[in-house]
C-alpha positions in Angstrom: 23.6 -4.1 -19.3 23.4 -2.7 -22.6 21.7 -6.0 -24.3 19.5 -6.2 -21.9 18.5 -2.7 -22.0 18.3 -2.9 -26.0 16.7 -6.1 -26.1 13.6 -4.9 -23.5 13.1 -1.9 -25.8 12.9 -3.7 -29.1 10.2 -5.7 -27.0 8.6 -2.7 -26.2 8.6 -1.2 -29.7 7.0 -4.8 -31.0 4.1 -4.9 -29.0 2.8 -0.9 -30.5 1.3 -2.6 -33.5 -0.5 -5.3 -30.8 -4.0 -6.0 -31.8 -6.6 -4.6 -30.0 -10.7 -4.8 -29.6 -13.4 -3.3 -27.2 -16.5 -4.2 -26.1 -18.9 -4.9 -23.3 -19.5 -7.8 -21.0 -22.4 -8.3 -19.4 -22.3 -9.3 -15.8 -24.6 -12.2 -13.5 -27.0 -8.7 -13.2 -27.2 -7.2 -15.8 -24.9 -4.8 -15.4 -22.0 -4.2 -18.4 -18.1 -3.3 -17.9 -16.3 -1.7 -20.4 -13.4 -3.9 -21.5 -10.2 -3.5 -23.8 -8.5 -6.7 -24.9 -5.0 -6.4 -26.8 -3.4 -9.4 -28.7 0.4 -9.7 -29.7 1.5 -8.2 -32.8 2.3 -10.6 -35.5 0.1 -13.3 -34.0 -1.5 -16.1 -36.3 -5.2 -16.0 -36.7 -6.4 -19.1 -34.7 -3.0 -17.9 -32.1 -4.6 -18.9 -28.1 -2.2 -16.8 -25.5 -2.2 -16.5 -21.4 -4.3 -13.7 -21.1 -3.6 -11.6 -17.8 -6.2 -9.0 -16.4 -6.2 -5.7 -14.9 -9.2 -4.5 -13.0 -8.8 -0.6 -12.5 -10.5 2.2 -11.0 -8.3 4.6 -13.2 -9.9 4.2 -16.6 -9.0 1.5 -18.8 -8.2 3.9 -21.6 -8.7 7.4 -22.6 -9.3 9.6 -25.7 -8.0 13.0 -26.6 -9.7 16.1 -26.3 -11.0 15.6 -29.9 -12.2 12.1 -29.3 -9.3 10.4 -30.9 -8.2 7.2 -28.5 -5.1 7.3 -27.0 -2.3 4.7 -26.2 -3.5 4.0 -22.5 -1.3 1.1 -22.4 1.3 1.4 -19.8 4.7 -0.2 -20.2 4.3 -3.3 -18.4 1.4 -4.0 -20.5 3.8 -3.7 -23.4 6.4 -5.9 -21.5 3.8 -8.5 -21.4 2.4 -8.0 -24.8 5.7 -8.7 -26.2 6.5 -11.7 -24.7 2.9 -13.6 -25.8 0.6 -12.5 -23.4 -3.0 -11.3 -23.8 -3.9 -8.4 -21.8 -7.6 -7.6 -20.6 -8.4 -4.3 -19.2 -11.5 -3.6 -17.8 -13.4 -0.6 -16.0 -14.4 -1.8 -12.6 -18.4 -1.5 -12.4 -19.4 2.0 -11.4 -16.1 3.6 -12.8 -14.9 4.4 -16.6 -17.0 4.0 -19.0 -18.7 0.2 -17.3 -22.6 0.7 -16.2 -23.3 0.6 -12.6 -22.7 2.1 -9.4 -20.0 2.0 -6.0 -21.4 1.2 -2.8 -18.1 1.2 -1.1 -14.5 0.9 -3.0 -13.5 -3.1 -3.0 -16.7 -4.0 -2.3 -18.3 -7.7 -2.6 -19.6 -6.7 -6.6 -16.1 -6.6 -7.4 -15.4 -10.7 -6.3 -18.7 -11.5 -8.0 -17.7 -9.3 -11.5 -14.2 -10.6 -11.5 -15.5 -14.2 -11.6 -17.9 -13.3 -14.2 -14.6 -11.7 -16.3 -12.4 -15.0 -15.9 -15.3 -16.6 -17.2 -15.5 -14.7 -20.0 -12.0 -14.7 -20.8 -11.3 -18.0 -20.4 -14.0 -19.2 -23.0 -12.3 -16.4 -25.5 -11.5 -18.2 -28.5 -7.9 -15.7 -28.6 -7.2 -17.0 -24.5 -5.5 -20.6 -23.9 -7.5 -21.1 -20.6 -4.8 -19.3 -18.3 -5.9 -16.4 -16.7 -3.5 -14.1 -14.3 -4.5 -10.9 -13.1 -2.0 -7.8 -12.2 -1.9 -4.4 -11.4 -0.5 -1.0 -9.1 -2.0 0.6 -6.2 -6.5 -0.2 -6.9 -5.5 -2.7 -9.6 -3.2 -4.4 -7.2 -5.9 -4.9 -4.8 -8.6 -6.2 -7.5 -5.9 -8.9 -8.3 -5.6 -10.2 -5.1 -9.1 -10.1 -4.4 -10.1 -11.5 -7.5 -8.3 -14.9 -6.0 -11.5 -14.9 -3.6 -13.9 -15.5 -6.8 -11.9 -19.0 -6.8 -12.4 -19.7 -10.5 -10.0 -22.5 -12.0 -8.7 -20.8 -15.0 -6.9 -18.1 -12.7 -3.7 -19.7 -12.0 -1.1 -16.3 -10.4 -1.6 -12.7 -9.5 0.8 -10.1 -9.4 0.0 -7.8 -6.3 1.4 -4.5 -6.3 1.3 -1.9 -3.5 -2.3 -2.9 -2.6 -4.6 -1.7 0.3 -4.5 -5.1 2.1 -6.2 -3.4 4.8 -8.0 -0.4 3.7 -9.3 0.8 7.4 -5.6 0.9 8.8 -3.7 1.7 5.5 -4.6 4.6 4.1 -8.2 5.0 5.2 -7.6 5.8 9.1 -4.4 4.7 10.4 -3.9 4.3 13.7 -7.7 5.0 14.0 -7.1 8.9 12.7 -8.4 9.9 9.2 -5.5 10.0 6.8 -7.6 13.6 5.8 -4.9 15.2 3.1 -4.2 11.8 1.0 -8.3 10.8 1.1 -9.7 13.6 0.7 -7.6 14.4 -2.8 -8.3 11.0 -4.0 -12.2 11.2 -3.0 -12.1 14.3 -5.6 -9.8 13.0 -8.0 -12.6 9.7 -8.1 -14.8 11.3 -8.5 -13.9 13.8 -11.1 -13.0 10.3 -13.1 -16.8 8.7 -12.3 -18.1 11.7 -13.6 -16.1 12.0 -16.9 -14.7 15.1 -16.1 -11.5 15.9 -18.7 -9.6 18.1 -16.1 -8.9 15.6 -13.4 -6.9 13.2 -16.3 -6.8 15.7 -19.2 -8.4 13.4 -21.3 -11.7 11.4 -21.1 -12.9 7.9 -20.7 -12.6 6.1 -24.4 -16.0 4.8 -25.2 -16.2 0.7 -26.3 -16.2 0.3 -30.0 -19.6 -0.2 -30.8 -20.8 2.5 -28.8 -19.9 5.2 -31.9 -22.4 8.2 -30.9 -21.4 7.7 -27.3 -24.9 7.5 -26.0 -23.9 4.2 -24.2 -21.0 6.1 -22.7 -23.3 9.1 -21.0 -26.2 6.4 -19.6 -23.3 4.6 -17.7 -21.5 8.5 -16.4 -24.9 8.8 -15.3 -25.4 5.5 -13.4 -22.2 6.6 -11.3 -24.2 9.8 -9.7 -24.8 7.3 -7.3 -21.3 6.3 -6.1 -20.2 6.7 -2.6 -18.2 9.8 -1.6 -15.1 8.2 -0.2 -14.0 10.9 1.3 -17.4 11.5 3.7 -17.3 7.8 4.2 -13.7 7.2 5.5 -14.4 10.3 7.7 -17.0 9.1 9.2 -15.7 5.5 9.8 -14.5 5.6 13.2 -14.8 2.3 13.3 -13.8 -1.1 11.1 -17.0 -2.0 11.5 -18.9 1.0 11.3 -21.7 1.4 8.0 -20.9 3.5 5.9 -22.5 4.1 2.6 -26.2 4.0 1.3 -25.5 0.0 1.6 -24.2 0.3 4.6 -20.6 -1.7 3.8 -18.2 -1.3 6.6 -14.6 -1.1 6.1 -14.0 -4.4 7.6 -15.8 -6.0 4.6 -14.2 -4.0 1.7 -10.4 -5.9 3.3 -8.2 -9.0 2.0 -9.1 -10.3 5.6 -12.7 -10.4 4.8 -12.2 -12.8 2.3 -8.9 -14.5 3.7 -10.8 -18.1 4.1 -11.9 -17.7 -0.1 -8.8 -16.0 -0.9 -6.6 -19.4 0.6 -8.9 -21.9 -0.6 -8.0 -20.5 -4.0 -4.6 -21.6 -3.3 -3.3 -19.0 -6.2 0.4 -18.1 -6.2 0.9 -14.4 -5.6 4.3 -12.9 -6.3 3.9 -9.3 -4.4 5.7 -6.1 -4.6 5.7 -3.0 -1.5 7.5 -1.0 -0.1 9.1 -0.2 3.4 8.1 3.8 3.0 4.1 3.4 0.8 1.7 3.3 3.6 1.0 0.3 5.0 2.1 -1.9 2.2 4.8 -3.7 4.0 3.2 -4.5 6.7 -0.1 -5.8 5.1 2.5 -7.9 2.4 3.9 -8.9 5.3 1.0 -10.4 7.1 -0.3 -11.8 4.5 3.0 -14.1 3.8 2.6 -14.9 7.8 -1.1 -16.0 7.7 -2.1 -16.9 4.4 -1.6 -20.3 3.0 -1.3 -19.3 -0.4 2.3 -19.5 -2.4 3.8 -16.3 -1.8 6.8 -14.2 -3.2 7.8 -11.2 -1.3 9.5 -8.2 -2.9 9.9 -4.4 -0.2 11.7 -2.2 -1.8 12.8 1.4 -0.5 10.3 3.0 -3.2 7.7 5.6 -3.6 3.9 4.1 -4.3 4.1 2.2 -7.4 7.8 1.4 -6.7 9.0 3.8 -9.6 11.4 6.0 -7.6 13.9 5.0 -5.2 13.2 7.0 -1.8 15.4 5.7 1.3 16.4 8.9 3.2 19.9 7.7 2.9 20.2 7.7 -1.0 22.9 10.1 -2.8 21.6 13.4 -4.5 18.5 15.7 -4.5 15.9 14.4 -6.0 14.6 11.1 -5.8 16.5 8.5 -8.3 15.6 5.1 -10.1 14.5 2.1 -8.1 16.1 -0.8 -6.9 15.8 -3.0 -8.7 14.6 -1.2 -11.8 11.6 -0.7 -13.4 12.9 -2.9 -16.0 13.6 -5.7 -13.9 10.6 -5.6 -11.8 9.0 -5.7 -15.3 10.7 -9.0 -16.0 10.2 -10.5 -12.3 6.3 -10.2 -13.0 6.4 -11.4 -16.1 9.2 -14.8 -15.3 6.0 -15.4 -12.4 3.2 -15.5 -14.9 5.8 -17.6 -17.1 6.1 -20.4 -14.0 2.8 -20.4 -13.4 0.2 -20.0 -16.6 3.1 -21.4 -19.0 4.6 -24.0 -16.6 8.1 -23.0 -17.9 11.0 -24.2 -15.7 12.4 -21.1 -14.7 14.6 -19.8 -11.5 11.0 -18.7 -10.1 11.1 -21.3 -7.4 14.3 -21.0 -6.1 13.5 -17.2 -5.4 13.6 -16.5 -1.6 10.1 -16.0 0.3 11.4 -12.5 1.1 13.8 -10.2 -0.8 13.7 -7.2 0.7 16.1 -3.1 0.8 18.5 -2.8 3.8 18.4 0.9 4.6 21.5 2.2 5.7 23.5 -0.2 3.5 21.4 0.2 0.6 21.1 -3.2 -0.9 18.6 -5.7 -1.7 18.9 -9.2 0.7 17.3 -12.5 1.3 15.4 -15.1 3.1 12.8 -17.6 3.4 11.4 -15.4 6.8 11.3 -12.3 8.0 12.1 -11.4 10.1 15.4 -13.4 10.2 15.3 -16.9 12.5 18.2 -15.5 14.8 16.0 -12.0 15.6 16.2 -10.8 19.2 14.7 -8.0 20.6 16.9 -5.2 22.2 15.2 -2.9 24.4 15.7 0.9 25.3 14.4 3.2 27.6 13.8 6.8 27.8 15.1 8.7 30.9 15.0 12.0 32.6 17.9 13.7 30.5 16.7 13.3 27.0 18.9 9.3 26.4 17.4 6.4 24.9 19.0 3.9 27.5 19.5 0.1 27.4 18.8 0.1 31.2 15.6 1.8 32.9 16.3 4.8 35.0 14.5 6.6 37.7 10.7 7.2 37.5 9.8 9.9 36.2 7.5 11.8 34.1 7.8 13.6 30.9 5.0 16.4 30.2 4.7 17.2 26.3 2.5 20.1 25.3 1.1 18.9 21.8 2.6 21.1 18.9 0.0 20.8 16.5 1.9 22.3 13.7 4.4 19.3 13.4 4.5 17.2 10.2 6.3 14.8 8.5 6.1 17.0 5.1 3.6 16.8 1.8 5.9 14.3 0.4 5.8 11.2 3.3 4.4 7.5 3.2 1.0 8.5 2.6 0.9 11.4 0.7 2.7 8.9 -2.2 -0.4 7.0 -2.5 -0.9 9.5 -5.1 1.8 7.7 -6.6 4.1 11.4 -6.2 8.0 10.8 -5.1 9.0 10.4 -1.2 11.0 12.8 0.2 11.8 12.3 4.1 14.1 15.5 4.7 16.4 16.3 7.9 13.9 15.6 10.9 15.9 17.6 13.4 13.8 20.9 13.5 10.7 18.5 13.9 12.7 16.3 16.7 12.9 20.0 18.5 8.8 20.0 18.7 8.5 17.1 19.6 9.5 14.7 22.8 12.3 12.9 21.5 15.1 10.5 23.6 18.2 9.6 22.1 20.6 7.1 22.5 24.7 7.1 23.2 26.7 6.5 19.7 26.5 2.7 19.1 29.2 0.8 19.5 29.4 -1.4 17.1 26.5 -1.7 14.0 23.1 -2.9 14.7 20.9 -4.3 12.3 16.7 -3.4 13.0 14.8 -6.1 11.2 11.2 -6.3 11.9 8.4 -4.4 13.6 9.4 -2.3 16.5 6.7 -1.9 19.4 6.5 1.0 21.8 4.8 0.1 25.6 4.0 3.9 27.4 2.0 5.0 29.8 0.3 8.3 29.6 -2.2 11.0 30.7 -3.9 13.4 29.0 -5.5 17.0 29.6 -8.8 16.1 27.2 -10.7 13.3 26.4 -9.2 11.6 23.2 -5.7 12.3 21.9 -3.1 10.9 19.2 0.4 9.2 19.7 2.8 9.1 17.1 6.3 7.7 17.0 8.8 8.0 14.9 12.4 6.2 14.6 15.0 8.0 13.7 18.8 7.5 12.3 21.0 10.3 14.1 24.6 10.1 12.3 27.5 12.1 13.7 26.9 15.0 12.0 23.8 15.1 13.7 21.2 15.0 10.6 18.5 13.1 11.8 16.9 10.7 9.3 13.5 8.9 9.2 13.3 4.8 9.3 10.1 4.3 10.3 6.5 5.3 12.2 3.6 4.0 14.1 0.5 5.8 15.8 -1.8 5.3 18.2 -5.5 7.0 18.9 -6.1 6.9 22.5 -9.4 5.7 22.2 -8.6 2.2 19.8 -5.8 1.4 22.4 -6.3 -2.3 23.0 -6.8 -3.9 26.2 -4.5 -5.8 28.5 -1.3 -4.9 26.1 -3.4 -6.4 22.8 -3.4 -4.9 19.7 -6.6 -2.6 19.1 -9.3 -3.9 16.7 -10.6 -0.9 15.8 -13.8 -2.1 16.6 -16.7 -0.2 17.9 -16.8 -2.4 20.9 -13.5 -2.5 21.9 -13.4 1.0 22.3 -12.0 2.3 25.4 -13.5 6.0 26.5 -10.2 8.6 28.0 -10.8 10.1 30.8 -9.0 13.3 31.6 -5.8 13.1 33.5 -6.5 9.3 34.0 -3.3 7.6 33.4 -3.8 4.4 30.2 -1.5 2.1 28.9 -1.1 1.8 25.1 1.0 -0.1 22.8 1.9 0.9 19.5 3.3 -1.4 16.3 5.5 0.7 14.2 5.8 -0.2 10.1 8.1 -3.1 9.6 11.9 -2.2 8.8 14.8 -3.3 7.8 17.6 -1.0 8.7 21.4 -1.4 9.4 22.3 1.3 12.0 26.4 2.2 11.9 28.7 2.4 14.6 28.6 5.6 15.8 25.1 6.6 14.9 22.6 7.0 17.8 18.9 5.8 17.9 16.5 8.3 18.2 12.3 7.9 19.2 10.6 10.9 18.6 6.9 11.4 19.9 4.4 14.1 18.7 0.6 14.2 19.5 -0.3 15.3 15.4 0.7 15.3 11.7 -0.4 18.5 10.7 -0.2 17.4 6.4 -1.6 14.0 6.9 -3.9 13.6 9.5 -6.9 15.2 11.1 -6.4 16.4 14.0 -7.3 14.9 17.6 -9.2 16.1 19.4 -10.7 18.7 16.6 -9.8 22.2 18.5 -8.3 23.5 21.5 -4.9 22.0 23.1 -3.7 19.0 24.4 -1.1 18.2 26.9 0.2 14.2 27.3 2.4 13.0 30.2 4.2 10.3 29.5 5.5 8.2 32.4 8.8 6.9 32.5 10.9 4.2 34.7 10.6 0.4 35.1 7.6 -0.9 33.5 6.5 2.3 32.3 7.8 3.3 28.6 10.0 1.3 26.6 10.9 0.5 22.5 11.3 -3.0 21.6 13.7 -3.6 18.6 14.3 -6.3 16.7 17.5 -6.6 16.1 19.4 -10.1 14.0 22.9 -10.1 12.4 23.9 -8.9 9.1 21.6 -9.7 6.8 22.6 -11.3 2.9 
């Protein structure tokens, strides 16, 4: 609406005269983060506000190339600003321009320093006692993990996009290094630990006090020391391997590691993903399942960062505005923080657990679970002419030669971690290399809510290979559109139909042309497939722009058995959903 529209930028415009300090706080060891506090504009001197925090790896602000500071704030900082919140930023230890170094990325420092910022905050003559924490991507992650540190004054957290699991989403998932997306952000990182004006195009913006900057170089130097995340995740194979001069696995740098802190905390978390960002919705997801704490639940169809629509089935060529908007995202964030550090009486908790995008019919729906209460699952079966059945045929066996060169593009769920659009173009050339079943038209719509599972059996020519497997929207045009995905290294695959652990000890060694069973949990959907469409399951040993390879070299050749007990796709399927 117009109003509205007007009324959020005359918000916006109020908060560029917001007050605004730096300065250093000293942590339990010694070591000092850089910190930016901004206060309204307009505010009386002896004024106490919320104040809400955001923990980033990104730089909490930057200055030109002539040393002049820039306006780092983005535009939900301004949103909050504007309606009477304080907002912290601070430089993570080891990153910006804060003193200290990275043993791993969300390591235990990070629950220790965040503590040690509430505290500080909190006792801020400018802060009413309320603290909330928010952030996008790294920030989003620091938020939730920040609950772990089980301070009093924190009272919500906004989680956005965050690496709820960082082994499985988007360090090595399905057990294979995510190479392309990690690699990039290892260099970009780093470029940002070591001050480096080309990677950002600007440079880190000292603290106030520090006017010659000398403070400034002794903490750039302090990073030399940092972890290469790059060399680290690659050499992971494991969730619990070491990695790191302080040998921090994975498994310890996850929202798991801390689940029993993070629930005694018992801080609300309203949190945002997305059905097509890594592994966003599934970790949001699990987290509403397992964790006591009060939860809201937004998936949108978005890229990473939810700032561009990007269902496969949207209008046009390039990728347009989110639903819901930016704008109103903005003001779901902010109506949380309002319930819970202001205690205002708001429509907050009458929200549903869950809102979440229907592909297909492109629209935003309900509930208080997900999936729905009336789900069942619908099974199909691939058989010896190329159809996804409903009934099991014949035994039989399909033999795939691995085409190596397949790829879901440089623009898919995990090449957007980079926070770049999602663009998930016709897969039927790719269908074409790979080994693909499809079903008859479908009678009547069916509605896919949940995680899909795929049970195989299979053999391979070497002795460690990849599954991945791909659901796919064929309409009757035949364009053949992406829903979702879900992989498989033959060497996690988890015993007696369980899910793999990833865990050095569960490993299970392939043996040439010995037949295995495996089991693979493709990311949660929700997607209403019409009448007339057909189903499509698409399998391919590699993703040439996203993962490395498995095995490293040579050729690879699966045989996938079909028939009773053999191969089948489990769908959860439920009735329309509102």
């Amino acid at each position: 609406m117009p109003w509205r529209r007007f009324a959020v930028l005359a918000a916006l415009v109020a908060s560029l005269v917001a007050q605004e300090h730096s300065q250093y706080v000293p942590m339990r060891d010694g070591v000092r983060l850089a910190v930016d506090v901004y206060l309204p504009a307009n505010r009386a001197a002896d004024a106490r506000h919320p104040a809400l925090l955001e923990l980033t790896r990104y730089w909490r602000s930057r200055i030109d190339a002539a040393g002049r500071p820039k306006d780092s704030r983005e535009d939900l900082d301004r949103h909050f600003l504007a309606h009477g919140y304080a907002v912290v930023k601070i430089d993570v230890r080891g990153s910006g321009a804060s003193f200290g170094w990275r043993a791993a990325e969300y390591g235990p420092e990070e629950i220790l320093d965040g503590h040690a910022i509430v505290e500080w905050v909190s006792r801020q003559a400018w802060c009413d006692g309320n603290v909330g924490a928010y952030g996008t991507s790294y920030s989003g992650t620091t938020a939730e993990l920040l609950t772990a540190s089980n301070h009093p004054a924190l009272k919500a957290v906004c989680v956005g996009w965050s690496d709820f699991d960082v082994y499985a989403s988007p360090g090595r998932p399905y057990g294979l290094f995510c190479e392309q997306f990690i690699r990039q952000w290892s260099r970009v990182v780093a470029g940002l630990d070591r001050n480096e004006a080309g990677v950002a195009g600007a440079g880190v913006r000292p603290v106030a006090d520090d006017v010659d900057g000398a403070l400034l170089r002794a903490a750039i130097a302090e990073h030399e020391r940092n972890v290469d995340v790059g060399d680290a995740v690659a050499a992971a194979e494991f969730r619990d391997t070491p990695i790191g001069a302080a040998g921090v696995p994975l498994a310890h740098c996850t929202s798991a590691h801390w689940r029993q802190d993070i629930e005694k905390s018992r801080v609300p978390m309203l949190v945002l993903a997305s059905w097509f960002d890594s592994g966003t919705a599934a970790g949001a997801l699990e987290r509403l399942r397992d964790y006591a704490n009060p939860q809201k639940l937004l998936i949108l169809a978005s890229n990473h960062g939810g700032g561009l629509h990007a269902s496969p089935f949207a209008k046009g060529p390039r990728p347009g505005p989110p639903i819901p908007s930016e704008t109103e995202q903005f003001e779901q964030r902010r109506q949380f923080f309002d319930r819970h550090l202001r205690g205002l009486a708001n429509d907050v908790d009458r929200w549903p657990a869950v809102r979440w995008f229907h592909l297909g019919e492109e629209r935003l729906v309900g509930g208080d679970v997900f999936p729905p209460p009336d789900s069942i699952v619908r099974t199909f079966h691939p058989d010896a002419s190329g159809l996804l059945a409903t009934v099991a045929g014949t035994a039989g066996i399909d033999e795939h030669v691995v085409d190596f060169g397949v790829s879901t593009g440089r623009a898919n769920r995990w090449s957007t971690q980079m926070g770049t659009p999602v663009r998930l173009p016709d897969r039927e050339r790719m269908d074409d290399r790979m080994c693909s079943w499809t079903s008859a038209p479908l009678a009547e719509d069916l509605h896919v809510i949940g995680t899909p599972v795929l049970h195989f059996r299979c053999a391979v020519d070497r002795d460690d290979g990849a599954v991945l497997a791909y659901l796919e929207d064929v309409d009757p045009e035949g364009r053949s559109r992406y829903v979702t995905e879900g992989g498989l290294r033959l060497l996690h695959r988890g015993k007696d139909g369980a899910a793999p652990t990833f865990r050095q000890a569960d490993a299970q060694p392939v043996v040439a042309g010995q037949w295995l069973d495996g089991k693979i949990e493709l990311h949660p959907t929700s997607m209403g497939f019409a009448k007339g469409h057909r189903i499509r399951l698409a399998i391919a040993g590699a993703d040439r722009d996203t993962f490395a390879r498995v095995p490293a070299g040579g050729e690879l050749t699966i045989r996938f058995a079909r028939g009773a007990g053999m191969m089948r796709l489990d769908l959860p399927t439920a009735a329309a959903p509102r």
